[in-house]
N, C-alpha and C positions, 0 to 999 in steps of 0.2 A: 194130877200131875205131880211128880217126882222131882227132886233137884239134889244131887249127891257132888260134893264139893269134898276132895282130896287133898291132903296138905301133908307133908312133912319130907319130900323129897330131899334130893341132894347129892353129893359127891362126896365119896368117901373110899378112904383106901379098902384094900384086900382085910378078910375078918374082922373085919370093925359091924357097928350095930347101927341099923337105923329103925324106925318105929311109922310108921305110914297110919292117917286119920281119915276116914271119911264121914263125913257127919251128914245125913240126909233131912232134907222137910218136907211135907207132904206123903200121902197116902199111913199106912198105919208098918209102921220099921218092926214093932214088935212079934206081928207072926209072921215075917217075911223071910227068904231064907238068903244071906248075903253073899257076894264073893268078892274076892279079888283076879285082876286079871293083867298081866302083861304080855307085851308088845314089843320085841327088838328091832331094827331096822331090819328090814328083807324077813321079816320071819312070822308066822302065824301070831294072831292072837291065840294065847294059853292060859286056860285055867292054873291061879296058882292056889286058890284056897276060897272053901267056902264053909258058911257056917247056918246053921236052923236057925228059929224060932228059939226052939228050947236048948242051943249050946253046941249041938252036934256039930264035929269040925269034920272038917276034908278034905287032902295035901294031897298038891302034885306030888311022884318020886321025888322029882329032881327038887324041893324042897324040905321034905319030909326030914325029923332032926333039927332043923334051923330056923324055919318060920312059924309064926304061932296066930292066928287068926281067936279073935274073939269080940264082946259087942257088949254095948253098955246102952240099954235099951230104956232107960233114963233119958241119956243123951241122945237118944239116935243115932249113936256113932258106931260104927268098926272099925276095928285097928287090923294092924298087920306088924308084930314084932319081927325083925329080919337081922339075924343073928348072922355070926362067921358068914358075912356078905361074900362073894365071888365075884371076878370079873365077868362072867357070865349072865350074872342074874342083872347086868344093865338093861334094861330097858323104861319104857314109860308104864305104869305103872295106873290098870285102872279099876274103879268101883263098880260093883254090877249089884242092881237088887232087881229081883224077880218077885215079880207079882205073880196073879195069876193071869191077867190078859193082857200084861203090860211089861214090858224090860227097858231099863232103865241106865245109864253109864254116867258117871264123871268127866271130867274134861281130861283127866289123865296126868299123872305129878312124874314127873324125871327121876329115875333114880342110877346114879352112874358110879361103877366099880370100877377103880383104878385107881393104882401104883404109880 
């Protein structure tokens, strides 16, 4: 059993920065491979970024440039740097690790862009 717990959400104007944490316990986070994932109202869940084992990263388009996914396997944690924010990129904001017979999500942190 997994438990991925998301923190750093918020409200924030147009180009501003926010920084998103997932910190997970259980199962073994170091060769797992992480991501992130949002959620707009009425709209698919979307891959926004995911990362290996050993560092390897992978951006949607529509963030590619702006966010930065990385992991501190010490802590158990992945971040999510989100640079020049858009009012677009509001949504709820969630944690995915992938096992191999098992997927796993966060509760989901708010992240809201607006002027």
């Amino acid at each position: 059993q997994v438990q991925l717990v998301e923190s750093g959400g918020g409200l924030v104007q147009p180009g501003e920065s926010l920084r998103l944490s997932c910190a997970a316990s259980g199962g073994i986070f170091s060769i797992t491979k992480m991501g992130w994932y949002r959620q707009a109202p009425g709209k698919q869940r979307d891959l926004v970024a995911d990362i290996t084992s050993d560092g390897r990263t992978n951006y949607a388009d529509f963030v590619k440039g702006r966010f930065t996914i990385s992991r501190d396997n010490v802590k158990s944690t992945v971040y999510l740097q989100m640079n020049s924010l858009k009012s677009e990129d509001t949504a709820v904001y969630y944690c995915n690790y992938r096992g191999v017979f098992n997927e796993y999500w966060g509760q989901g942190t708010q992240v809201t862009v607006s002027s």
